[in-house]
N, C-alpha and C positions, 0 to 999 in steps of 0.2 A: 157422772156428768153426761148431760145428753148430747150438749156440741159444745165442745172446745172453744178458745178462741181462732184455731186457726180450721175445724171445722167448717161452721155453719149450714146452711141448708144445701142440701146436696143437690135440689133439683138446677141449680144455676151455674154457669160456671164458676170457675177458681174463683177468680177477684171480685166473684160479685155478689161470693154467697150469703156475706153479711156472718154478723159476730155476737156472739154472747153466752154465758155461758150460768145455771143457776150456783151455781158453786159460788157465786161472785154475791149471792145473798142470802138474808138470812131464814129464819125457820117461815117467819110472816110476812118473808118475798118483800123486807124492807132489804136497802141496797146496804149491803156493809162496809161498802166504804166509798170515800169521796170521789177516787175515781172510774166509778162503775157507769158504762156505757152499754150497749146496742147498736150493734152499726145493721143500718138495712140489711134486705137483702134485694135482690129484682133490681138496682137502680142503673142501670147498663141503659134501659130504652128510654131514660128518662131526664138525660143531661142538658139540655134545653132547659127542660122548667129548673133544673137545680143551679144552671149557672146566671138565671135570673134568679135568684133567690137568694146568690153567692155572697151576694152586696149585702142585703139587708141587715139590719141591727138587730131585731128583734124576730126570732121566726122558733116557733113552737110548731108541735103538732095538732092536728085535727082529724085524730082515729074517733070511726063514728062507735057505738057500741054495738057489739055482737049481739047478735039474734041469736034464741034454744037452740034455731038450725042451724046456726053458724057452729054453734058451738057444739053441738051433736055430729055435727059431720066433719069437725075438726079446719073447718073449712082458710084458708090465707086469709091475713089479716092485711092488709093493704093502709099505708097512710098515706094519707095528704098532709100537707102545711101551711100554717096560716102567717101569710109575709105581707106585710105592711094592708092590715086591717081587708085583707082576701084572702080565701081559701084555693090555693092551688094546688096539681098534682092530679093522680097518686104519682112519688115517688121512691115507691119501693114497699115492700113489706116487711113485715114482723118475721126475724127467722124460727122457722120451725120449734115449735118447744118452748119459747122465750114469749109466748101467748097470754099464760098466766102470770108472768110479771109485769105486762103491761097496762092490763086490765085491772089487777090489785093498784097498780101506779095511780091512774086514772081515779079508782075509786074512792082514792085514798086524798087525792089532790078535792075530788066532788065533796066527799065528806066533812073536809076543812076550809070548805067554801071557796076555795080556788075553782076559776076557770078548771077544769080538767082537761090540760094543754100540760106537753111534754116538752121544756126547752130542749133546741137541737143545734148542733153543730154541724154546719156542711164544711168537709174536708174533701182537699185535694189529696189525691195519691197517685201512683203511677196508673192505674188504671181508668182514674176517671174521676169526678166527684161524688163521694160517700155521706148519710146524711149517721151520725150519731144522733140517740137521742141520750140528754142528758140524766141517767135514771136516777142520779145521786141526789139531783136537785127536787124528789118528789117523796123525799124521805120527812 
C-alpha cells in the first residue's frame, strides 16, 4: 500500500494531506467497491473558493490532462471544479501515488463518451472543508 487512509501525502500537514489508498481497487484501477473515494490533498489555502462551492448541487471535477512532462517528472496533479456551469479553483491536488487512478477514471469516463468530469463531495470536518472525489461513480 503506497498511502493508507490515514497516511496520505506527506508534504502537507496532518489534516490536510488528503486520502486514498490503491488497495481500495482493482487489477484495472476500476474502484471495488461503492464506497471508494479520494479526498484532496493541498485544500488548507483554498477554503474560500470551497465554501462557495459548499451550496452547489452539482459540482464535478475539471483535471486538465498531463503532459509526457508531467508525467515524466512525476510532477502534482492539481484540480479544479466545475460548479454551476464555471471552472473554479485549484482546490487541492491528487495525493501522491493516487495519479494513476485518476487518470485511468478520466479515461475511462472519455472513452464511454461522458464528460470526463469526476463527481465530488465537499465535506466539512474539524479542520476545514475537504473535497472527495467520488471514484466509485466512474466505474
Amino acid at each position: 500500500m503506497l498511502f493508507g487512509r490515514k497516511g496520505g501525502d506527506p508534504e502537507f500537514p496532518k489534516g490536510d494531506r488528503g486520502s486514498g489508498s490503491l488497495d481500495d481497487y482493482k487489477f484495472d484501477l476500476l474502484p471495488a467497491k461503492r464506497s471508494t473515494t479520494i479526498r484532496l490533498a493541498g485544500s488548507d489555502p483554498h477554503q474560500d473558493v470551497l465554501a462557495a462551492a459548499y451550496e452547489a448541487d452539482d459540482v464535478t471535477t475539471a483535471i486538465p490532462r498531463r503532459t509526457e512532462e508531467e508525467e515524466r517528472t512525476d510532477a502534482p496533479m492539481p484540480v479544479r471544479l466545475f460548479v454551476d456551469g464555471r471552472i473554479v479553483g485549484p482546490v487541492g491536488r491528487i495525493p501522491r501515488g493516487m495519479e494513476a487512478v485518476v487518470n485511468e477514471a478520466l479515461s475511462r469516463l472519455d472513452m464511454k463518451g461522458s464528460k470526463p468530469r469526476i463527481p465530488v463531495e465537499i465535506v466539512r470536518t474539524r479542520q476545514g472543508l475537504r473535497v472527495d472525489l467520488q471514484m466509485w461513480e466512474t466505474r
